[in-house]
PAZAPA-4460 file (N, C-alpha, C; in steps of 0.05 Angstrom, whole numbers, plus 32768, in hexadecimal, padded with zeros to 4 digits):
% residues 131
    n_x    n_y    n_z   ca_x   ca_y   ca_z    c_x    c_y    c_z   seq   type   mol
   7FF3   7BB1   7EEE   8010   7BAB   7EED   8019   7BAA   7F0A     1      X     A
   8027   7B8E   7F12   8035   7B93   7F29   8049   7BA5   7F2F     2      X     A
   8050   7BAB   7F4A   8072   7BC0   7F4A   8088   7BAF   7F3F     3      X     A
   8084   7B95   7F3B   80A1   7B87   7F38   80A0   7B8E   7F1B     4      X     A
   808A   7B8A   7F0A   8086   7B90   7EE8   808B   7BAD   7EE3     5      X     A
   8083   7BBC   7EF2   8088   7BD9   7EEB   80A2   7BDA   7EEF     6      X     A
   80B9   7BD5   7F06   80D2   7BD6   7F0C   80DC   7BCD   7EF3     7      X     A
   80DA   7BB5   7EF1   80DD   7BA8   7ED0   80DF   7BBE   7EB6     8      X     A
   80C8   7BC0   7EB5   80C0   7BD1   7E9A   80CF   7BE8   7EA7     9      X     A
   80D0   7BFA   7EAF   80E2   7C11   7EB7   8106   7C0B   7EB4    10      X     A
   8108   7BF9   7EC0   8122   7BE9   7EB2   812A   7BF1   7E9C    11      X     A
   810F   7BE6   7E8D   8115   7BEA   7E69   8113   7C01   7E60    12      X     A
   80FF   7C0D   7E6C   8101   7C25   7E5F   8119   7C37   7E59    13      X     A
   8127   7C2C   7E7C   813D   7C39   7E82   8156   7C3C   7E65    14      X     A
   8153   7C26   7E5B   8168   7C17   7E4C   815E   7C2E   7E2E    15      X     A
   8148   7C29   7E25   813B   7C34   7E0E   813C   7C52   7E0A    16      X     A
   813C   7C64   7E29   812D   7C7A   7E23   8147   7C8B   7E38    17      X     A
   8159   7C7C   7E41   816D   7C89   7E5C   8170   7CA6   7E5C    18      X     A
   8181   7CB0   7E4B   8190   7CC9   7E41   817D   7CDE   7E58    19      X     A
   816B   7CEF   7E46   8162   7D07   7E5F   814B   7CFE   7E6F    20      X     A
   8138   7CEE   7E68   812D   7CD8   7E71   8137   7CCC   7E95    21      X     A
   8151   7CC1   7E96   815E   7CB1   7EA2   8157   7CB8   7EC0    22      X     A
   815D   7CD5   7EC2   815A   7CDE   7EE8   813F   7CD3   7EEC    23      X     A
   812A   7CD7   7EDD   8115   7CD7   7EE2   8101   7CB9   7EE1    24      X     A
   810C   7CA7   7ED4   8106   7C8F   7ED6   8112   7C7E   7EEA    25      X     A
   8133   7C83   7EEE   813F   7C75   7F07   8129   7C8A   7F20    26      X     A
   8121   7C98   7F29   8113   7CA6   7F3A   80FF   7C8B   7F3A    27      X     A
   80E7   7C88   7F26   80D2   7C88   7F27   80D9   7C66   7F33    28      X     A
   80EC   7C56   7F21   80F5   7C38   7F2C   8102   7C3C   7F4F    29      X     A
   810D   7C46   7F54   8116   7C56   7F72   80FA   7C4C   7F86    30      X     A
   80E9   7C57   7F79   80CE   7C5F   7F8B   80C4   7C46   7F8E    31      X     A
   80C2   7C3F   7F7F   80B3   7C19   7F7A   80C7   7C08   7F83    32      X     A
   80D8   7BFF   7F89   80E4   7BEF   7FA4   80DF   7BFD   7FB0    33      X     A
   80E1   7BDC   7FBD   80DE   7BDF   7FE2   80EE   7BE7   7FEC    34      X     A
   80EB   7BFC   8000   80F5   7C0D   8019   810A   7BFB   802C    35      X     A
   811F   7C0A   8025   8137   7BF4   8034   813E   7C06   8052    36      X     A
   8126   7C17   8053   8133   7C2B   8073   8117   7C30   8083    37      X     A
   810E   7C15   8085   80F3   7C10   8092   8100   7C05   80A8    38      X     A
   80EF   7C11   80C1   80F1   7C08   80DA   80D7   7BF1   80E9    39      X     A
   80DE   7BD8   80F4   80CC   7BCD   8101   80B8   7BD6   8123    40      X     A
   80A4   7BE3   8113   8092   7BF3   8127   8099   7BE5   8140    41      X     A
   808E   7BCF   8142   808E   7BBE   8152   80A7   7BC5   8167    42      X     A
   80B6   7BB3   8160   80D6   7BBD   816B   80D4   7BDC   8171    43      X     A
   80CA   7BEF   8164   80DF   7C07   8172   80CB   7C13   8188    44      X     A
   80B1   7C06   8189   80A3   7C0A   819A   80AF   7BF9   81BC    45      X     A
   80BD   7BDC   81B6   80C7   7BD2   81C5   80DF   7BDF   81CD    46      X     A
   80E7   7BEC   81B7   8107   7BFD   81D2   8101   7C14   81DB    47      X     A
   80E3   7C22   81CE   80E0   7C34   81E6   80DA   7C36   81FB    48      X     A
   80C2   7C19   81F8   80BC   7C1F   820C   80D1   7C10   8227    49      X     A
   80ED   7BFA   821F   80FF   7BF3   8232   8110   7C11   822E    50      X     A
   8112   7C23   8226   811F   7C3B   822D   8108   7C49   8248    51      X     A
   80FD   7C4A   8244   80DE   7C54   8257   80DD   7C4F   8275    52      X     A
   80DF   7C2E   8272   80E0   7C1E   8290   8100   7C24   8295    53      X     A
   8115   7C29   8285   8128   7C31   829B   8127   7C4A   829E    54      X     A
   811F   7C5D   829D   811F   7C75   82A3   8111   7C79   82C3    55      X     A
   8129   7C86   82D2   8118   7C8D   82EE   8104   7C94   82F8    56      X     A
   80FA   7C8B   8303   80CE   7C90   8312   80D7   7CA9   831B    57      X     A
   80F0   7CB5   8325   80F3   7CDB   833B   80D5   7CE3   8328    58      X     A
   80CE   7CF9   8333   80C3   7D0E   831F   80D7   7D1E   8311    59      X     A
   80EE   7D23   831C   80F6   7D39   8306   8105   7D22   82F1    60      X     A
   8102   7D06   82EE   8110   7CF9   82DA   80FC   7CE4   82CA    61      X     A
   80E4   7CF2   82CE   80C6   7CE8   82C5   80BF   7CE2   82A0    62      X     A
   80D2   7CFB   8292   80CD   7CFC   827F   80E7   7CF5   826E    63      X     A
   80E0   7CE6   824F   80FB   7CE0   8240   80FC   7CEE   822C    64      X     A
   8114   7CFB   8225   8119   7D12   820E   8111   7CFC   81F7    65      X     A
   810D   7D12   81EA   8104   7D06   81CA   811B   7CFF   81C3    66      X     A
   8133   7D0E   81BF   8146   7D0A   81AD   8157   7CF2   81BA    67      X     A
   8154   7CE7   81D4   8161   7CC4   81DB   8144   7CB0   81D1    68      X     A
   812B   7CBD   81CE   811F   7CAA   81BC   8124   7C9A   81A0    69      X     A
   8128   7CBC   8195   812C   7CC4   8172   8147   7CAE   816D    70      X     A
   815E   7CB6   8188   8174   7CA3   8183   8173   7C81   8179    71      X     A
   8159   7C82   8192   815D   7C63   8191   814E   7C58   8179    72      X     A
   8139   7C6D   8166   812A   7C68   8152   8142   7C63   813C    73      X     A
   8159   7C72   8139   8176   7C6F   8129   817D   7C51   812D    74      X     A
   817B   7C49   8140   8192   7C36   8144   8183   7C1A   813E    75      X     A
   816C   7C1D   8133   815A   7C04   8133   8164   7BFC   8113    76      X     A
   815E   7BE1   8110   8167   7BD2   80F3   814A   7BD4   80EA    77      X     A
   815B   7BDC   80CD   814F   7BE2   80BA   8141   7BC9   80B3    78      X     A
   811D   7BCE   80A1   8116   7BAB   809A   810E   7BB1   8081    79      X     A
   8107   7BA1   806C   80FA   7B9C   8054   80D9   7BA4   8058    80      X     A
   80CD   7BAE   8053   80AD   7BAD   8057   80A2   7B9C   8042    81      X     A
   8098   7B90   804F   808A   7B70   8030   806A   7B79   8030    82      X     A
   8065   7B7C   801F   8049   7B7C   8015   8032   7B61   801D    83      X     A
   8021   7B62   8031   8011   7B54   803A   8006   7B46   801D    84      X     A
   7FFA   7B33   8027   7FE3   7B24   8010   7FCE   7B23   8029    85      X     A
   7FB8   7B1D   801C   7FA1   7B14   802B   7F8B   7B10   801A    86      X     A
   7F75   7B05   8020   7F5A   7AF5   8013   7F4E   7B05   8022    87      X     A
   7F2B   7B0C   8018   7F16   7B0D   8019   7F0D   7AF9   8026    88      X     A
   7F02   7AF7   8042   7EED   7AE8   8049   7ED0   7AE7   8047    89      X     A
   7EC3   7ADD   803B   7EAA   7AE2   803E   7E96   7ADE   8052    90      X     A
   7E82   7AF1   805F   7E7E   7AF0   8081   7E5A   7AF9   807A    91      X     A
   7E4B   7AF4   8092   7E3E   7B03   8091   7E3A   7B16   80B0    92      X     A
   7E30   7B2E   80AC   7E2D   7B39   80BF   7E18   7B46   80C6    93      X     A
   7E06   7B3A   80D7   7DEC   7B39   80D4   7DE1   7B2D   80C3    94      X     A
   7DCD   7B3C   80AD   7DC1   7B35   809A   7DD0   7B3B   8080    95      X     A
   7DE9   7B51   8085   7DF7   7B60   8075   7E08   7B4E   806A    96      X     A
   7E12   7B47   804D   7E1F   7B32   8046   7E41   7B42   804A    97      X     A
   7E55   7B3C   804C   7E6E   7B4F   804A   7E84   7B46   804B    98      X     A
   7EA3   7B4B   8041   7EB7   7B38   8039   7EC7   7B46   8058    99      X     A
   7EDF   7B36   806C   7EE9   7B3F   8077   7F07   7B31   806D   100      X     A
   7F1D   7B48   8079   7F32   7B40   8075   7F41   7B31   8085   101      X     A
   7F50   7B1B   8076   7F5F   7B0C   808A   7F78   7B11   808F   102      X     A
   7F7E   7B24   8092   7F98   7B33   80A2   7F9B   7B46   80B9   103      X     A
   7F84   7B51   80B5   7F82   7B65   80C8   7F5D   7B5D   80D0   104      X     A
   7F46   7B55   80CB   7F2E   7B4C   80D0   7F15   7B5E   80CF   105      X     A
   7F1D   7B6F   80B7   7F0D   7B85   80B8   7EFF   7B8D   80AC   106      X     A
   7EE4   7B86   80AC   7ED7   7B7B   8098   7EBF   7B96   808A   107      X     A
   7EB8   7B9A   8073   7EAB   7BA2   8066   7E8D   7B96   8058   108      X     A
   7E7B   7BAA   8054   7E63   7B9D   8047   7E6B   7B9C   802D   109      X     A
   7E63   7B84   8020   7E6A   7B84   7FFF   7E5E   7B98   7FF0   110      X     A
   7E4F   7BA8   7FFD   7E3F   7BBD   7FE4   7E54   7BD8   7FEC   111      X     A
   7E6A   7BD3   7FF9   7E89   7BE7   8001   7E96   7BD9   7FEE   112      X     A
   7E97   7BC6   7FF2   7EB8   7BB6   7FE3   7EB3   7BAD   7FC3   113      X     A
   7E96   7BAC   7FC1   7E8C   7BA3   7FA3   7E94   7B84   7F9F   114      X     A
   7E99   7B7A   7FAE   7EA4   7B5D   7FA7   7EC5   7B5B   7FAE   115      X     A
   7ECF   7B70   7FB4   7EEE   7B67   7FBD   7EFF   7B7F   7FB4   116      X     A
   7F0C   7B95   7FC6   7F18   7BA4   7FBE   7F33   7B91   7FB1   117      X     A
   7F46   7B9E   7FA8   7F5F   7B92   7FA5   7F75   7B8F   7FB9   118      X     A
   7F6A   7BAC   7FC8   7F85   7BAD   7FDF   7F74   7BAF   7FFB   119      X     A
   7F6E   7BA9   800E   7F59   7BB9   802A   7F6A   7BCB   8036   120      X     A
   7F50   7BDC   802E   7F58   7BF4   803A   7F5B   7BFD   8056   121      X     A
   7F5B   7BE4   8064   7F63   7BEF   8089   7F84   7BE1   8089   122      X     A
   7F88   7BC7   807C   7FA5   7BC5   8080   7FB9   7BC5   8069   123      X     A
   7FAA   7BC9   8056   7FBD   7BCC   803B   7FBE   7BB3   8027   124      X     A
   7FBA   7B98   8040   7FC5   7B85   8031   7FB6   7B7E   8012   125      X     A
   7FC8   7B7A   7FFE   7FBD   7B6F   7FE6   7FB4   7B51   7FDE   126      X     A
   7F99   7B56   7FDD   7F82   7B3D   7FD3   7F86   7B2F   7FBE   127      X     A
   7F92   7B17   7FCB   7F91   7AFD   7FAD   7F77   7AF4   7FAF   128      X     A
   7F6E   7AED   7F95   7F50   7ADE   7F96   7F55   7AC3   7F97   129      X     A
   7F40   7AB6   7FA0   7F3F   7A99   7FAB   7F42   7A88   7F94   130      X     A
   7F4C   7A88   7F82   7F4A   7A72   7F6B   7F58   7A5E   7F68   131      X     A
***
């Protein structure tokens, strides 16, 4: 079952079963959307480290408080986190036959992956098959 089908069916359930039920299914639908107070790594690594370069070379003004870091970690826009896709490539490595991923390039021997995990486990992204 995808999260969008489960959100779905939790929906319904919602409708069927609400009454004492209710806290606990709006919870569980809660959890399955996507995170609307995700921050882009990327970016907040970029304003620290332009918070960093302006900070004075003195020695006694060498170091930056956490909490004008933490600030600037607040003030960053919020993003959607989207769920990667990616394929199985099939490679060999050495003599070793093994599928690598094309999102991140990280590849496994097939007698690890059995023929194709669903999700890889170094970047998460979820495997459509080639059909």
């Amino acid at each position: 079952m995808l999260r969008e089908e489960a959100i779905k069916h939790g929906k319904e359930q919602l409708e069927v079963f609400g009454g004492e039920h209710r806290e606990f299914i709006e919870m569980a639908i809660k959890a399955l959307e996507p995170c609307e107070d995700a921050i882009d790594r990327a970016e907040a690594m970029t304003e620290i480290m332009m918070f960093a370069g302006n900070v004075k070379s003195d020695e006694e003004d060498i170091y930056i408080k956490v909490s004008d870091a933490v600030q600037l970690l607040r003030e960053l826009p919020s993003v959607t986190p989207h769920q990667r896709i990616g394929h199985w490539i099939d490679i060999m490595v050495g003599d070793m036959p093994a599928q690598a991923c094309d999102q991140c390039n990280t590849f496994y021997p097939l007698a690890y992956t059995g023929g194709g995990h669903k999700y890889c486990p170094n970047c998460g992204a979820e495997m459509e098959s080639e059909e």
